[in-house]
N, C-alpha and C positions, 0 to 999 in steps of 0.2 A: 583147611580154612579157605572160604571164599574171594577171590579180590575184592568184592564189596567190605567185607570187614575188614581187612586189611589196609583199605584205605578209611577208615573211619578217624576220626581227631576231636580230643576234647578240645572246647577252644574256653580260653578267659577272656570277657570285654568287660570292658571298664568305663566306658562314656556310653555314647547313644546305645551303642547295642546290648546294653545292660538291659536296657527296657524293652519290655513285651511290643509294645508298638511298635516300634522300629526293627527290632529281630525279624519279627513276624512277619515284616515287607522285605525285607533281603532272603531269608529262607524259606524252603518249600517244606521242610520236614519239622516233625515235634520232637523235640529232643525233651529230655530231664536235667535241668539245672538245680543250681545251687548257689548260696554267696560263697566266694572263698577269696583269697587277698595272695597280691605277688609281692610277696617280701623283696627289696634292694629296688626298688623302682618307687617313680612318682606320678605323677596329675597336674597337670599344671593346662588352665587356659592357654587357646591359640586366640592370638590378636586380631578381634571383628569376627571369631566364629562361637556358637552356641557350641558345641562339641570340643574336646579336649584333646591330650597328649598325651603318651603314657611311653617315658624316658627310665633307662634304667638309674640308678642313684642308693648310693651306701646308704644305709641306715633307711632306708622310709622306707612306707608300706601302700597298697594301693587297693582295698579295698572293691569288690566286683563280682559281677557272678560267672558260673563256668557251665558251658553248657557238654554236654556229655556225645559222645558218639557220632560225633558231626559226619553227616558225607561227604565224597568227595565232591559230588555234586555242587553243594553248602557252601565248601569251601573254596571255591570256583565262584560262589556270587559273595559270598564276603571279599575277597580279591578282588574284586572288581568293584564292591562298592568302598571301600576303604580307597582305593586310587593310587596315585602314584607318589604321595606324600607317606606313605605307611609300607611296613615291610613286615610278613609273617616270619614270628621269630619264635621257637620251641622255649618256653618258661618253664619253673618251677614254682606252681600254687599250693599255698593251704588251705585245705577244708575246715569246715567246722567241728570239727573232732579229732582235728590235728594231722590227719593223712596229708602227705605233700607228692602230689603227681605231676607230672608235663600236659602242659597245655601249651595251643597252640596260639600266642598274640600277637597284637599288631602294636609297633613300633613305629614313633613319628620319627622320619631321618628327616626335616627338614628344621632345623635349629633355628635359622632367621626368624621364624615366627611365632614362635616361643615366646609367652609373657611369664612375666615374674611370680602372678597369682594361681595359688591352687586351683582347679576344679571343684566344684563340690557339686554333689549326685541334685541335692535339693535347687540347686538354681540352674537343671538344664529346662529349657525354655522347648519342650516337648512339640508343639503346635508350629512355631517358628523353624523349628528343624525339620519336621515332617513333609509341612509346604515347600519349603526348600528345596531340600534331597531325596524324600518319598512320595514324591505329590500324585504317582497314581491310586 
């Protein structure tokens, strides 16, 4: 086996990087995704941003996609654009056919900012995050 394979990482995201737009400006490579959902975690708005959280939490589910075979390359600019509010943490995801694998997600450790309201996929403000955080 190659150390290129070897460092390869499914990852699950669950907010911005769900969408093709934004993935597509943090990574160089095409990977194959999928929706699949991290059982015992949640979503919940961060207070004054377009983009969300994703805290572990009994009983809830968090719906997302997973993208397959990531580089390490990949995973070096996802690190970096996730920042110092977020921490990659090895999960356990369901596909859509019930297989449950590790992937690799990002985790908000910073609690103070934390709102009370869930995320939901349909009110990320695509355009406003872009300019924001990917404006080349």
């Amino acid at each position: 086996m190659s150390d290129d394979i070897a460092m390869l990482c499914h990852v699950f995201t669950y907010g911005s990087l769900m969408f093709a737009p934004v993935w597509e400006k943090v990574v160089q490579g095409s990977y194959r995704s999928m929706p699949a959902t991290a059982r015992e975690h949640a979503r919940f708005d961060i207070s004054g941003e377009t983009y969300p959280d994703m805290v572990p939490a009994a009983g809830a589910r968090v719906d997302g996609v997973i993208y397959f075979d990531v580089s390490a390359d990949d995973i070096a600019a996802l690190d970096a654009f996730e920042g110092t509010e977020y921490r990659r943490h090895m999960i356990s995801v369901v596909l859509g056919n019930g297989d449950t694998l590790k992937a690799a997600s990002y985790i908000f450790i910073a609690p103070e900012r934390l709102s009370d309201a869930l995320w939901r996929p349909e009110s990320f403000q695509m355009e406003r995050f872009l300019s924001t955080y990917c404006p080349r």
